[in-house]
ZAFIVEX-342241 format. One line per field, with one value per residue (C-alpha): residue in one letter; x, y, z. Coordinates in nm, 3 decimals, always signed. Example, Ala and Ser with C-alpha at 12.3 -4.5 7.8 and 13.67 -1.06 7.14 Angstrom:
r <- A:S
u <- +1.230:+1.367
v <- -0.450:-0.106
w <- +0.780:+0.714
//
This chain:
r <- X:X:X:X:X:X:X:X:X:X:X:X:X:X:X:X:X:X:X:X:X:X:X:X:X:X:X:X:X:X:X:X:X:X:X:X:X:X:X:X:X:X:X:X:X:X:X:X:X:X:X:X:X:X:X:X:X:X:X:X:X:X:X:X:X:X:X:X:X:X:X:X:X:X:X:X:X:X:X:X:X:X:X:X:X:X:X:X:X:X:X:X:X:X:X:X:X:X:X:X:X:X:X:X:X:X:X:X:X:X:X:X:X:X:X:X:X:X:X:X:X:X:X:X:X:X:X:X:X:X:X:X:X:X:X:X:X:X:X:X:X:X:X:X:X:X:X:X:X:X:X:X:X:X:X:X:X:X:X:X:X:X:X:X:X:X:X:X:X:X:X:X:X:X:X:X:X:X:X:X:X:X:X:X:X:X:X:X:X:X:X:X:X:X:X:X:X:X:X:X:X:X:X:X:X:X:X:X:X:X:X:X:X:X:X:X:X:X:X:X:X:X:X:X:X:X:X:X:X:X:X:X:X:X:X:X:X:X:X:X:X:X:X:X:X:X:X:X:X:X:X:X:X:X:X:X:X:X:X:X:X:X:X:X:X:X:X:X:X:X:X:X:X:X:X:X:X:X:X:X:X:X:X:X:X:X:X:X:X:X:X:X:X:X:X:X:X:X:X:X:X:X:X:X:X:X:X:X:X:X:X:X:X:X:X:X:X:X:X:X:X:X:X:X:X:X:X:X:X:X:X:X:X:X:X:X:X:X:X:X:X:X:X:X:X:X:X:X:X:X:X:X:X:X:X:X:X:X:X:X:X:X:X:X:X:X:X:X:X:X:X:X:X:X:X:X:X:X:X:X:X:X:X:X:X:X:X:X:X:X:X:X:X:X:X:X:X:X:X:X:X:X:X:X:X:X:X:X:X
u <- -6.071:-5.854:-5.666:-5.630:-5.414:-5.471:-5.515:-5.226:-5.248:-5.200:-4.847:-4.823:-4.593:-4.643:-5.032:-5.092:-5.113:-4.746:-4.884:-5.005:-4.744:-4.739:-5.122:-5.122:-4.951:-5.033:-4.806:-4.567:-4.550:-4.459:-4.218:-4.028:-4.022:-3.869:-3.600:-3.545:-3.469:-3.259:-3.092:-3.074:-2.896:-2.979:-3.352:-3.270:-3.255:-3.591:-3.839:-4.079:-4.380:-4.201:-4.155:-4.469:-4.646:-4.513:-4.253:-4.488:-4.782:-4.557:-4.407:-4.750:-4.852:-4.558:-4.682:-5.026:-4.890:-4.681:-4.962:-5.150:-4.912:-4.821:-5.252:-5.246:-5.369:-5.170:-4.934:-5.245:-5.142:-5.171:-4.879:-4.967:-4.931:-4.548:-4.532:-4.639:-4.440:-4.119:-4.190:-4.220:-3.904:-3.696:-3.837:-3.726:-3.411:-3.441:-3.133:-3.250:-2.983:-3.161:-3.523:-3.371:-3.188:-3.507:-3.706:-3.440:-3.446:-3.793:-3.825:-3.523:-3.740:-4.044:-3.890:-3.753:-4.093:-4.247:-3.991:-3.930:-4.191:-4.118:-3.988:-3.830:-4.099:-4.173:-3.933:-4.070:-4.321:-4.048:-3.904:-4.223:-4.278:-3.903:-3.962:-4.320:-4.095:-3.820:-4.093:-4.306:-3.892:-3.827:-4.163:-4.150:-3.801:-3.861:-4.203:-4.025:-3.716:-3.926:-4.100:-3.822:-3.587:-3.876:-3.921:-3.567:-3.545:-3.799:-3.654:-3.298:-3.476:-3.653:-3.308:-3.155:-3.416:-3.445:-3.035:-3.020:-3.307:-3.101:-2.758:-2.957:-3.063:-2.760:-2.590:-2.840:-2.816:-3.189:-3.316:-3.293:-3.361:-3.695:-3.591:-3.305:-3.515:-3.778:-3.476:-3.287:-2.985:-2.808:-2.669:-2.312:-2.152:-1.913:-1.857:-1.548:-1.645:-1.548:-1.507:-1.468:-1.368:-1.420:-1.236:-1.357:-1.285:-1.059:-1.314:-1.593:-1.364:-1.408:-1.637:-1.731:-1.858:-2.188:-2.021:-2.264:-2.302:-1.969:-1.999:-2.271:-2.083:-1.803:-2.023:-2.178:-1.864:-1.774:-2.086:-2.063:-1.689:-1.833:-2.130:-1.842:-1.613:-1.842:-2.188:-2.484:-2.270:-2.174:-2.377:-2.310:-2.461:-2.243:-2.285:-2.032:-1.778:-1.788:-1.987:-1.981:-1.949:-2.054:-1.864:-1.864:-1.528:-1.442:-1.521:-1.134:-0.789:-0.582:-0.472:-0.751:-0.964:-0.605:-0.692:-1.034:-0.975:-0.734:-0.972:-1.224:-0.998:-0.942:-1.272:-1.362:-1.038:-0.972:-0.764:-0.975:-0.858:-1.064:-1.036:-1.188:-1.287:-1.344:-1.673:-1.925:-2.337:-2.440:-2.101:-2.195:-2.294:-1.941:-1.743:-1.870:-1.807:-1.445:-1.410:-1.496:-1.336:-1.003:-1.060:-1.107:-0.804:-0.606:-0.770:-0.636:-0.273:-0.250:-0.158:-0.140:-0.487:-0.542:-0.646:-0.591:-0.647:-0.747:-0.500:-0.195:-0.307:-0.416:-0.205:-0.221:-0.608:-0.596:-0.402:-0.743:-0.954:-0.913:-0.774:-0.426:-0.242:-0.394:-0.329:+0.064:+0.127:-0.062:+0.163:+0.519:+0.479:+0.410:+0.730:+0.709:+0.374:+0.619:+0.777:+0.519:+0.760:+0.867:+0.539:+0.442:+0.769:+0.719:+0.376:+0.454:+0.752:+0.547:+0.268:+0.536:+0.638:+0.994:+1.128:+1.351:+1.306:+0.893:+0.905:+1.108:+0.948:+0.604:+0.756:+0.929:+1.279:+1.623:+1.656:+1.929:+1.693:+1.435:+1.723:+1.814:+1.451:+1.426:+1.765:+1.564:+1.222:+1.463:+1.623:+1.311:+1.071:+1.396:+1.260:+1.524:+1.250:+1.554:+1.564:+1.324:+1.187:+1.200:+0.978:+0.717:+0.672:+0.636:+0.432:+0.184:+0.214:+0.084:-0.187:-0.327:-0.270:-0.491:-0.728:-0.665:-0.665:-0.762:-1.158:-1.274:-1.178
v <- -1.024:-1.139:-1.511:-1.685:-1.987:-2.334:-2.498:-2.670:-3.001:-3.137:-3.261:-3.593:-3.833:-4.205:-4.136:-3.856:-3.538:-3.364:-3.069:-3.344:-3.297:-2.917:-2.916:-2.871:-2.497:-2.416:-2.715:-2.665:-2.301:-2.346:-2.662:-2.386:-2.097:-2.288:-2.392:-2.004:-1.944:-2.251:-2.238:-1.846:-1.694:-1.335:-1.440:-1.559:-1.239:-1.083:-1.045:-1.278:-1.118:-1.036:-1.439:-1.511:-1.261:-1.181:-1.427:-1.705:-1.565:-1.502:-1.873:-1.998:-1.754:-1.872:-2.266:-2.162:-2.062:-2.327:-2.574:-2.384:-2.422:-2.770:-2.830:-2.641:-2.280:-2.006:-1.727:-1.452:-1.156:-0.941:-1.074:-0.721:-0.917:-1.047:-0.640:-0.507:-0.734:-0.651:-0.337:-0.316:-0.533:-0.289:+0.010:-0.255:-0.265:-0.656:-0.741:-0.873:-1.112:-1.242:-1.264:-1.448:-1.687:-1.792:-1.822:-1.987:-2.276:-2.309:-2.400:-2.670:-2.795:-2.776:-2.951:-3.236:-3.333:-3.294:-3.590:-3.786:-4.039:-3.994:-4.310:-4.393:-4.345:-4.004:-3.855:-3.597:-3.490:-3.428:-3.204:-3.051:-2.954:-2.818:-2.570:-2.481:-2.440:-2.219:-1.985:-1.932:-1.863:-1.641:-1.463:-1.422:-1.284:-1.047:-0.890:-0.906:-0.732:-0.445:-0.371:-0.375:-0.147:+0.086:+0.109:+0.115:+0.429:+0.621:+0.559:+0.691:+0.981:+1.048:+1.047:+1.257:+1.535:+1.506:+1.541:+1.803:+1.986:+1.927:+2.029:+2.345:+2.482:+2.423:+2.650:+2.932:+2.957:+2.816:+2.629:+2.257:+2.048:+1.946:+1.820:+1.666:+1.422:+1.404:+1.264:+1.036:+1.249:+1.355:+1.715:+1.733:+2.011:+2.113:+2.040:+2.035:+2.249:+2.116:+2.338:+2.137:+2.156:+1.874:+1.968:+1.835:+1.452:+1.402:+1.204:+1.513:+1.694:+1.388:+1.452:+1.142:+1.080:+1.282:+1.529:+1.527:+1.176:+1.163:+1.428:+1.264:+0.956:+1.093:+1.284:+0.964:+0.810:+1.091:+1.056:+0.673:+0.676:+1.011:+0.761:+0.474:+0.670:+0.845:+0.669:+0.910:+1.119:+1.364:+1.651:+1.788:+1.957:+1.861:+1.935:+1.837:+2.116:+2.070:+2.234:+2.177:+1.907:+1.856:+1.573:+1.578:+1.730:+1.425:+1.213:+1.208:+1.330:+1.510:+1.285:+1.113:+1.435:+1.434:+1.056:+1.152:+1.382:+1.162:+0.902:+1.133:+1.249:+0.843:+0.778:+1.049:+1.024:+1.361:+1.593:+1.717:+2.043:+2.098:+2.400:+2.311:+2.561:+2.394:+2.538:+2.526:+2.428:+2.763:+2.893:+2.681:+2.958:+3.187:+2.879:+2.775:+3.118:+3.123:+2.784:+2.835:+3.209:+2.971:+2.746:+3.014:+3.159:+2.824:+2.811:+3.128:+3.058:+2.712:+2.520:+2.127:+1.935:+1.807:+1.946:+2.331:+2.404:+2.739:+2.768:+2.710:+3.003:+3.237:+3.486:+3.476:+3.457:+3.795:+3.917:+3.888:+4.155:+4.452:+4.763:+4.938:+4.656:+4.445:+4.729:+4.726:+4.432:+4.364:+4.616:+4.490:+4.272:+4.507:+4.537:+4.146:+4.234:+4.247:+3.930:+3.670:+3.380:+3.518:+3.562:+3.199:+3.058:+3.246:+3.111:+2.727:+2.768:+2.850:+2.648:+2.340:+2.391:+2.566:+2.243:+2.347:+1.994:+2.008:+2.344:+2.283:+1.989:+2.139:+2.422:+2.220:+2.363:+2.323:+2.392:+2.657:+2.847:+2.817:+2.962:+3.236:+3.345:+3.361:+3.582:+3.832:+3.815:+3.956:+4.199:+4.346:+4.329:+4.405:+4.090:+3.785:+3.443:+3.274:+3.448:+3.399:+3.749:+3.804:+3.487:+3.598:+3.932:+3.728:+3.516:+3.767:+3.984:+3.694:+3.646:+4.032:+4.027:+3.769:+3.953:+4.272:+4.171:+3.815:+3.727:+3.455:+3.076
w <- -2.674:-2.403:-2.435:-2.106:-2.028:-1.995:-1.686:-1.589:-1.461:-1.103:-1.045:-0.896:-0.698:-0.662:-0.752:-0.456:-0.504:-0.521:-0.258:-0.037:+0.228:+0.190:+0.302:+0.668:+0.610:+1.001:+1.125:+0.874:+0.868:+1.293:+1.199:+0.900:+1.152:+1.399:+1.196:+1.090:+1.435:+1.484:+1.206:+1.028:+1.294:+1.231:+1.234:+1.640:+1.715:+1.585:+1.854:+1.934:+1.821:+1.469:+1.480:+1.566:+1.355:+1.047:+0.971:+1.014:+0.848:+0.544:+0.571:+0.543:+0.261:+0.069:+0.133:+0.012:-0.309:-0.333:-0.292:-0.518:-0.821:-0.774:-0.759:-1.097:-1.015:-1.078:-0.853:-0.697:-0.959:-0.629:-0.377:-0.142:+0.168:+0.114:+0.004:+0.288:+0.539:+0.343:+0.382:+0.740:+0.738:+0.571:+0.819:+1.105:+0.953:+0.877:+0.660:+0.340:+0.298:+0.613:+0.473:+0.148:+0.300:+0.540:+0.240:+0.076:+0.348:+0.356:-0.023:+0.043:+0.340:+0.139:-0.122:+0.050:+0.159:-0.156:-0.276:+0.030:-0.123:-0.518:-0.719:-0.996:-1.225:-1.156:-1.302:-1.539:-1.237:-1.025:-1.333:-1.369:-1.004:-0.980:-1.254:-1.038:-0.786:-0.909:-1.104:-0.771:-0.581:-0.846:-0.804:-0.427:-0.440:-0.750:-0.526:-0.166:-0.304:-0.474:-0.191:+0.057:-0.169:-0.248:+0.126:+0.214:-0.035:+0.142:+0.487:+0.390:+0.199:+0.522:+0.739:+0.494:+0.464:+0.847:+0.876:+0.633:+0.813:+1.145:+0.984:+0.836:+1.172:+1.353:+1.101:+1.095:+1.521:+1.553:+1.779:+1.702:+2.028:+1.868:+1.507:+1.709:+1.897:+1.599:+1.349:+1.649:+1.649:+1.933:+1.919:+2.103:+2.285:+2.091:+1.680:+1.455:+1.145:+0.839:+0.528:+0.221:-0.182:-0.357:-0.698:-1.017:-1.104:-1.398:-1.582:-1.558:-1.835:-2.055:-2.377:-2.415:-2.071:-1.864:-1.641:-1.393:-1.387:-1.286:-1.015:-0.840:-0.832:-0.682:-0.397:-0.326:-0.269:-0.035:+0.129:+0.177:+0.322:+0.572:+0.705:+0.735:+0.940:+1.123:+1.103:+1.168:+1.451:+1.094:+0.996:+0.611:+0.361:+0.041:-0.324:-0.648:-0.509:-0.145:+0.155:+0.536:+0.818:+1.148:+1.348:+1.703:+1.837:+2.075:+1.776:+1.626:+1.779:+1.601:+1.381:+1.329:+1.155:+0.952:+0.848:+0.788:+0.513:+0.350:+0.377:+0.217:-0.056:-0.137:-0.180:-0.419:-0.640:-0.575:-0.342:-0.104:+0.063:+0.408:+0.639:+1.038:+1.336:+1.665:+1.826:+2.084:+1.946:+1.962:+1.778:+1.475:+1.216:+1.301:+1.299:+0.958:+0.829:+0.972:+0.821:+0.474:+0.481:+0.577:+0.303:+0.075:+0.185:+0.127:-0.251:-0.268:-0.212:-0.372:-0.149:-0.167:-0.028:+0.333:+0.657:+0.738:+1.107:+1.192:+1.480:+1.216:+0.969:+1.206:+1.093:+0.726:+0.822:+0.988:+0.715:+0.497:+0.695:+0.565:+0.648:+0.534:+0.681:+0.341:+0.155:+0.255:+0.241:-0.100:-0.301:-0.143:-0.441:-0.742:-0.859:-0.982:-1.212:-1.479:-1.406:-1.381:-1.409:-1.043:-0.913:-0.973:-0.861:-0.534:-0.506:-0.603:-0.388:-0.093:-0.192:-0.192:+0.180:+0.050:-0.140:-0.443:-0.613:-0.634:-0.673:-1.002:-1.090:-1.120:-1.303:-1.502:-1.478:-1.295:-0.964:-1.045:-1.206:-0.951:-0.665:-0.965:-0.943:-0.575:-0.539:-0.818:-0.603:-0.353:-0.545:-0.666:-0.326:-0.120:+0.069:+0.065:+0.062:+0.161:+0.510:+0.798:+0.831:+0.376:+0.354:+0.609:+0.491:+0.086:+0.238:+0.378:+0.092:-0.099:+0.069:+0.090:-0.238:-0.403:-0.182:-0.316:-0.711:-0.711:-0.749:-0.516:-0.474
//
């Protein structure tokens, strides 16, 4: 058996009816609107019919209601109208700070004219119709907010299905003029190829805390700071670990696609090392390919994070394909498989751009003893890594090596 509430009594003000100046909701839904426009300056710029439609049906909605509490009856349990238009304001891309503060200003104007004429004496009906007041604010806000974030949701679900579809095609060489002009994005000439690995936040190895929870939070943060810098112009398909990105090639100079990946690399809390090929739209798929052959190439040798261009490792990039050349090169360092301590000081000391002092700080020993182990490396390859021509044949032999024993990045 189902209890249902009292009736609650009509609030008045010097004898009339408290709703009495809220009852002509046409006039005074025109008179509020007006003062929107006047006064919410985002809502000046809507266009006329959204004024003149939706915004002031909603305004006198909200009245009704109003009127309706303070004459005793209570909030419709079905609001679907204020639903629907928030809705279609969040599709419209209406800000919602916007749509609260207009609604916001119509319960002060409301308000004011529901106690221009109180007295003294009514006191508590003035208390009574506040707290009518405040519970029908806090249920507008609570149903117009659900229904614009619920739509908002589905809108940026759509753009990102229709940007990973986009991003999808353009890397397996199809077609993509049509999805292009289906999702609003326009497809440029030529695209920087971004390869990326996104290494594992510290906080992912903590026991106490969900790993993955902590993975997604980082990619989102990625994800946010690629939309700031580059606002819809970016292409990617990113997980946890990485993936590839799309940005037009005029988008950034040189320096700026540097700045980017720092940028990128602040925002997750991680060092993010990023290999880019520079490519034509239909060169997309071998471009991507190159790139994250690059970046697995840059894994490979340890290097420091940041950008890799494909133009400054050319070389140690051809010395991946393979052929004898690989198979050289990879063996002029066998004769430091039984000296492991070498083989890592030759690799942080590379990895380190050749500085002594990091290169024995990450070790963890003097810097005499990192030059001792660099005159042995010589003595044993017969290649001096203190010479020009010694270092580049280490260097190479390095990296056809890790391709020769080493399993993938």
């Amino acid at each position: 058996m189902s209890v249902q509430n009292p009736p609650r009594p009509s609030l008045t003000v010097s004898g009339k009816p408290m709703s009495l100046p809220l009852k002509d909701v046409r006039a005074l839904s025109r008179q509020m609107v007006g003062h929107f426009v006047a006064n919410v300056a985002p809502c000046g710029t809507l266009p006329g019919d959204a004024i003149s439609g939706d915004v002031t049906t909603i305004t006198r909605i909200c009245l009704e209601f109003a009127v309706g509490m303070l004459d005793g009856r209570d909030v419709p349990s079905q609001l679907q109208r204020l639903q629907d238009a928030a809705s279609a304001w969040a599709r419209e891309g209406v800000p919602i700070d916007t749509i609260h503060h207009s609604i916001a200003e119509g319960f002060k104007m409301g308000l004011d004219l529901v106690i221009s004429s109180a007295s003294g004496n009514d006191f508590d009906s003035l208390v009574g119709g506040v707290k009518v007041v405040m519970e029908l604010l806090d249920t507008i806000t609570a149903q117009i907010s659900m229904a614009y974030v619920r739509e908002l949701r589905g809108v940026v679900s759509e753009h990102h299905t229709a940007v990973h579809t986009l991003t999808s095609a353009l890397l397996g060489g199809h077609s993509t003029s049509t999805m292009a002009r289906e999702c609003g994005i326009t497809i440029a000439e030529t695209y920087t190829v971004f390869a990326l690995a996104i290494p594992q936040h510290r906080e992912e190895a903590n026991p106490a805390l969900d790993s993955k929870v902590v993975a997604r939070r980082k990619l989102r943060r990625v994800q946010a700071e690629l939309a700031k810098r580059c606002g819809d112009s970016a292409l990617s398909l990113l997980s946890v670990d990485g993936g590839t990105v799309l940005i037009p090639a005029d988008a950034f100079d040189r320096e700026g696609l540097a700045a980017l990946v720092a940028q990128l690399s602040q925002a997750a809390q991680v060092g993010i090392t990023a290999a880019m090929v520079e490519t034509s739209t239909t060169g997309v798929p071998d471009a991507a390919d190159q790139a994250h052959e690059l970046l697995d190439m840059v894994q490979r040798l340890e290097v420091t994070s940041g950008l890799y261009r494909f133009d400054e490792l050319a070389l140690e990039y051809q010395l991946t394909r393979p052929g004898p050349g690989r198979e050289f090169l990879g063996s002029l360092l066998d004769p430091l498989d039984q000296y492991p301590e070498l083989l890592e000081t030759l690799q942080r000391h590379i990895a380190n751009n050749l500085n002594r002092q990091r290169t024995a700080r990450v070790l963890h020993v003097h810097t005499n003893t990192v030059d001792y182990r660099l005159k042995r490396i010589g003595q044993l390859t017969g290649f001096d890594p203190t010479q020009p021509s010694g270092l580049w044949y280490l260097r190479s032999a390095l990296v056809a090596r890790s391709y020769r024993s080493a399993p993938a990045a």
